[in-house]
C-alpha positions as CSV (number, residue, x, y, z in Angstrom):
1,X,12.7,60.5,-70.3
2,X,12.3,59.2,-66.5
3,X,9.4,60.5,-64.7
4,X,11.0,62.5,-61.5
5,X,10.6,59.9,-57.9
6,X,7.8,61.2,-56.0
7,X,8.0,61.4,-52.3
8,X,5.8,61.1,-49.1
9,X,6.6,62.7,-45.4
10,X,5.5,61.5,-42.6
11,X,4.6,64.8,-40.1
12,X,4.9,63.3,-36.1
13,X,4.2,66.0,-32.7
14,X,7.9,65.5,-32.0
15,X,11.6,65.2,-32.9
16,X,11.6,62.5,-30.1
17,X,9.1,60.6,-32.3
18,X,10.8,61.3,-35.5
19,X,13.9,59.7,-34.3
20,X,12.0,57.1,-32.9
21,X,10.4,56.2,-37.0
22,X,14.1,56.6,-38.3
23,X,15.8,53.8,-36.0
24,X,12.7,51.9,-36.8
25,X,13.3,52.0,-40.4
26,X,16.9,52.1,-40.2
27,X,16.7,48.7,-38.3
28,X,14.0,47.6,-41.2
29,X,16.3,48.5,-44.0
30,X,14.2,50.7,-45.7
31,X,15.6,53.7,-47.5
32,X,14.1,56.9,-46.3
33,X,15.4,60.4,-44.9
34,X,15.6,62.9,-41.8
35,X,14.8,66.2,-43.4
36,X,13.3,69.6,-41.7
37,X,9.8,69.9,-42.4
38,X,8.9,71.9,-45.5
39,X,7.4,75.1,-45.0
40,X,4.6,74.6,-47.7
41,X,3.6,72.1,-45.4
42,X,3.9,73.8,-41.9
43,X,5.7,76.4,-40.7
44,X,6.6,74.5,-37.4
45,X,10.0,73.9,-37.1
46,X,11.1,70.4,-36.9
47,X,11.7,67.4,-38.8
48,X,9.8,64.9,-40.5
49,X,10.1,61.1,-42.7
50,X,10.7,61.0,-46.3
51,X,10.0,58.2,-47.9
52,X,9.8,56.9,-52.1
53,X,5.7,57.1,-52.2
54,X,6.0,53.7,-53.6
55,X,6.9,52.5,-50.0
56,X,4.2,55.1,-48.0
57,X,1.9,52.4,-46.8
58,X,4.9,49.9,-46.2
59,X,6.3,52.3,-43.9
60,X,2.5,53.2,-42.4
61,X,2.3,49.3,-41.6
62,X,5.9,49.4,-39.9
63,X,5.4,51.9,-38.1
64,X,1.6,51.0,-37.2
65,X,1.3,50.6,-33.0
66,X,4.9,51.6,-32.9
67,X,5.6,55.4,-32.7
68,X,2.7,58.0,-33.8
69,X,3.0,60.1,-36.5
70,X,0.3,63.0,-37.3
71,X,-0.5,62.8,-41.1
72,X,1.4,62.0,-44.5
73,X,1.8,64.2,-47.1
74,X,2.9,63.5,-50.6
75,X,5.3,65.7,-52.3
């Protein structure tokens, strides 16, 4: 049986910086997703990155010096 993908979010103090990851990624080609952030995690409201965990500190690297991001949490 295949072992369910397990995720990471990245958590940034805005939308404005959230978009700013996605382009980033987007123009990177690597897969991830816009989603709102989960409650369990906070209850602000707002978005965050979701990302295979496999790829976390790829991402981390991209994004390194380029937009800030608060903490990731894996899922």
């Amino acid at each position: 049986m295949m072992e369910p993908q397990k995720f990471a979010v990245f958590l940034f103090p805005s939308v404005r910086h959230a978009m700013t990851a996605e382009k980033i990624l987007r123009d990177e080609e690597i897969a991830h997703t816009l989603i709102p952030i989960p409650r369990h995690i906070s209850e602000d409201c707002g978005v965050c990155l979701r990302v295979g965990i496999d790829r976390q500190d790829q991402v981390a690297a991209i994004l390194q010096g380029a937009v800030t991001w608060e903490k990731i949490v894996p899922l």
